[in-house]
C-alpha positions in Angstrom: 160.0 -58.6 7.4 159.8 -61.2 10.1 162.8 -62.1 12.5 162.9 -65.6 10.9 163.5 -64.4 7.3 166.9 -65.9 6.0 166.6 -63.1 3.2 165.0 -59.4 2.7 162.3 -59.6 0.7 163.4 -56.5 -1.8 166.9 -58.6 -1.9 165.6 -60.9 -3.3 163.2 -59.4 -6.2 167.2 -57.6 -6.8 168.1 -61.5 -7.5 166.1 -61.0 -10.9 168.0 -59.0 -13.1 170.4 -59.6 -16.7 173.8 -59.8 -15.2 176.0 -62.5 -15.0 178.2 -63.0 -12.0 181.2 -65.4 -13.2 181.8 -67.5 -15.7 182.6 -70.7 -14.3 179.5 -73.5 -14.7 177.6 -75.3 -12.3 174.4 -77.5 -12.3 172.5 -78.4 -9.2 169.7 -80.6 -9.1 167.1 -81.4 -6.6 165.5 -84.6 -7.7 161.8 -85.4 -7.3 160.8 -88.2 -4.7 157.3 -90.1 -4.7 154.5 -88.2 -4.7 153.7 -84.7 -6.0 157.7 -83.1 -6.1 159.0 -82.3 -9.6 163.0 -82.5 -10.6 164.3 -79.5 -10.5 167.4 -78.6 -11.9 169.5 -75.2 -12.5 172.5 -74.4 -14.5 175.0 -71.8 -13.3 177.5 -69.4 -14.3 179.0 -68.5 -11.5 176.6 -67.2 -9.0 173.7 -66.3 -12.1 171.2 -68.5 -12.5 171.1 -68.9 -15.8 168.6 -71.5 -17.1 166.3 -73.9 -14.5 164.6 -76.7 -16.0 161.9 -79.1 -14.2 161.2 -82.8 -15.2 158.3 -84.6 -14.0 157.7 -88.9 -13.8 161.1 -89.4 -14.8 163.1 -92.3 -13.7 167.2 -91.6 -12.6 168.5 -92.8 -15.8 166.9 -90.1 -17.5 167.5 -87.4 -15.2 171.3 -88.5 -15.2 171.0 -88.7 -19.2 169.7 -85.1 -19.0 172.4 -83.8 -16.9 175.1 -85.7 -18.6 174.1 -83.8 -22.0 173.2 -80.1 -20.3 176.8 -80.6 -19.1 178.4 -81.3 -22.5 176.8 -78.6 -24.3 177.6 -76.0 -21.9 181.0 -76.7 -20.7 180.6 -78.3 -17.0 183.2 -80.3 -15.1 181.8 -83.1 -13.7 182.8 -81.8 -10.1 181.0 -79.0 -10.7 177.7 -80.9 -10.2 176.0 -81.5 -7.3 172.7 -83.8 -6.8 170.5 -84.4 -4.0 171.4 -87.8 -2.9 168.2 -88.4 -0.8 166.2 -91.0 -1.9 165.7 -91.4 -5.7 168.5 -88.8 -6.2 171.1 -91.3 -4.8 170.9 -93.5 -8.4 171.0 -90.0 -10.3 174.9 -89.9 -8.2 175.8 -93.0 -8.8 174.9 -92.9 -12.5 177.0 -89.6 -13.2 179.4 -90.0 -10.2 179.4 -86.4 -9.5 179.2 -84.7 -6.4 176.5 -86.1 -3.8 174.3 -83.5 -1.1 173.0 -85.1 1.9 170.9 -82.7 3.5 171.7 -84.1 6.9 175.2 -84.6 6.4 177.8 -83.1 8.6 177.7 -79.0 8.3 181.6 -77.7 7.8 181.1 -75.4 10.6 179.5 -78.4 12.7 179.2 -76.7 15.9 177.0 -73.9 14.2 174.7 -75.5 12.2 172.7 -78.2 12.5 173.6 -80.1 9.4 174.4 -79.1 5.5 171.1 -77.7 4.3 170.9 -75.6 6.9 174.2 -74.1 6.4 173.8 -73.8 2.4 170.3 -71.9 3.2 172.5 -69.3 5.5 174.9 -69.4 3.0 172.6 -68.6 0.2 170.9 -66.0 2.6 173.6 -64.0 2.6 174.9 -64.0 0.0 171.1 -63.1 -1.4 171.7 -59.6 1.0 175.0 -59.2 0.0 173.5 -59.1 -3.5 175.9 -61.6 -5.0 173.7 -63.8 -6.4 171.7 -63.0 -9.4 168.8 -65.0 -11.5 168.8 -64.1 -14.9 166.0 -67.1 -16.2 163.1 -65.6 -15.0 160.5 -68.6 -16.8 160.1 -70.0 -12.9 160.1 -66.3 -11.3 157.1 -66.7 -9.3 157.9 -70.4 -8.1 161.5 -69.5 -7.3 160.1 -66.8 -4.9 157.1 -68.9 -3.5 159.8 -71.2 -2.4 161.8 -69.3 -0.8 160.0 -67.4 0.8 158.7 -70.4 2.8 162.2 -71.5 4.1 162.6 -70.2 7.5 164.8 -70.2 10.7 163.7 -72.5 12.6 163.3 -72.9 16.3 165.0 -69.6 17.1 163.6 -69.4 20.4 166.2 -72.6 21.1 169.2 -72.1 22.4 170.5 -74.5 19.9 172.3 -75.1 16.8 170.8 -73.1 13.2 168.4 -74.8 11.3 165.6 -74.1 9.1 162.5 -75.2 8.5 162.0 -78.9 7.4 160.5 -80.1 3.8 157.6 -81.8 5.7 156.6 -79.2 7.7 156.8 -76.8 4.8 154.4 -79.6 2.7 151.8 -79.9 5.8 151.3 -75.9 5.8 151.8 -74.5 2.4 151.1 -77.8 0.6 153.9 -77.9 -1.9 157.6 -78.5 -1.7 160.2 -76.1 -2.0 162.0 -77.6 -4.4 163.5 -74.7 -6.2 164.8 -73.5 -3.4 166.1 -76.4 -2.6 168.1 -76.6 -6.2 169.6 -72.7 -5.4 170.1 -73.9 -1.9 173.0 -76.8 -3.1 174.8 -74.0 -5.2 176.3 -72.8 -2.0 177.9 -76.3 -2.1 180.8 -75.5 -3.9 181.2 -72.2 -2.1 181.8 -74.2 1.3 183.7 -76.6 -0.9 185.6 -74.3 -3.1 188.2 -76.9 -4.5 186.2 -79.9 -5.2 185.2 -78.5 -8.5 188.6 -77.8 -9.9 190.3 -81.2 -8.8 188.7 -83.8 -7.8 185.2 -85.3 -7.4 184.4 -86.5 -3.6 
């Protein structure tokens, strides 16, 4: 239990159990860029992850086609998703016109963070501990805690702003990218961003 964890490692193994926390739907969706990275995207009830699904090689039109019918058949608001607008993700956005996460976009509490993500990843850290956030599709159990585990605090020793560990530095030492993380990361979106969901799409 390192100094740099963001969550307790028996917190989150609590993550993985059959209870539902809300009923309101969400999808988040981490979309793959070149290389080895897979599409990752999770639907929500609430704070339970419900159901994750990955697609590999598939080009934004698909991906958006995906999400479009996930979102139909289970009853969620197009401001209730939220895609990774970096790189490839960024035609995914404009295709659906839902919500749009910039990982380096402005944090709401700006002079604590460094940016977004790392806010989101505080965000989901504590709420991890606090034990609000539960994973009920267990298919990806071992991937979802693989990648978490990975994301850090970084540069702690700096007397500077939060942030966490970077995707590229996380790819040169564990060789993978955390991209489920990543996907439960952007859930804490709409919990900085309560109201977007219920009226209006930014």
């Amino acid at each position: 239990e390192s100094n740099d964890r963001l969550y307790y490692y028996d917190d989150l193994l609590r993550c993985f159990r059959n209870e539902i926390n809300g009923t309101t739907m969400f999808i988040t969706a981490d979309i793959a860029a070149l290389g080895n990275d897979k599409t990752i995207i999770g639907l929500w009830s609430g704070l339970s992850l419900v159901n994750v699904f990955v697609m590999e090689q598939k080009y934004p039109n698909e991906v958006a086609e995906f999400i479009r019918t996930l979102a139909k058949e289970r009853g969620v608001k197009l401001g209730n998703i939220v895609v990774d607008a970096d790189g490839l993700g960024i035609g995914v956005v404009g295709i659906l016109k839902c919500q749009s996460f910039n990982n380096g976009g402005r944090a709401v509490d700006s002079e604590t963070y460094m940016n977004l993500k790392a806010e989101c990843y505080f965000k989901l850290g504590e709420s991890i501990n606090s034990n609000k956030i539960t994973i009920t599709a267990d298919r990806y159990k071992t991937e979802i805690i693989k990648h978490l585990e990975v994301v850090r605090v970084a540069n702690m020793d700096r007397e500077r702003k939060k942030q966490v560990t970077g995707k590229e530095e996380i790819k040169k030492k564990h060789g993978f990218s955390p991209d489920f993380a990543d996907m439960m990361m952007m859930r804490m979106y709409f919990e900085l961003y309560p109201n977007y969901g219920k009226y209006a799409v930014r």
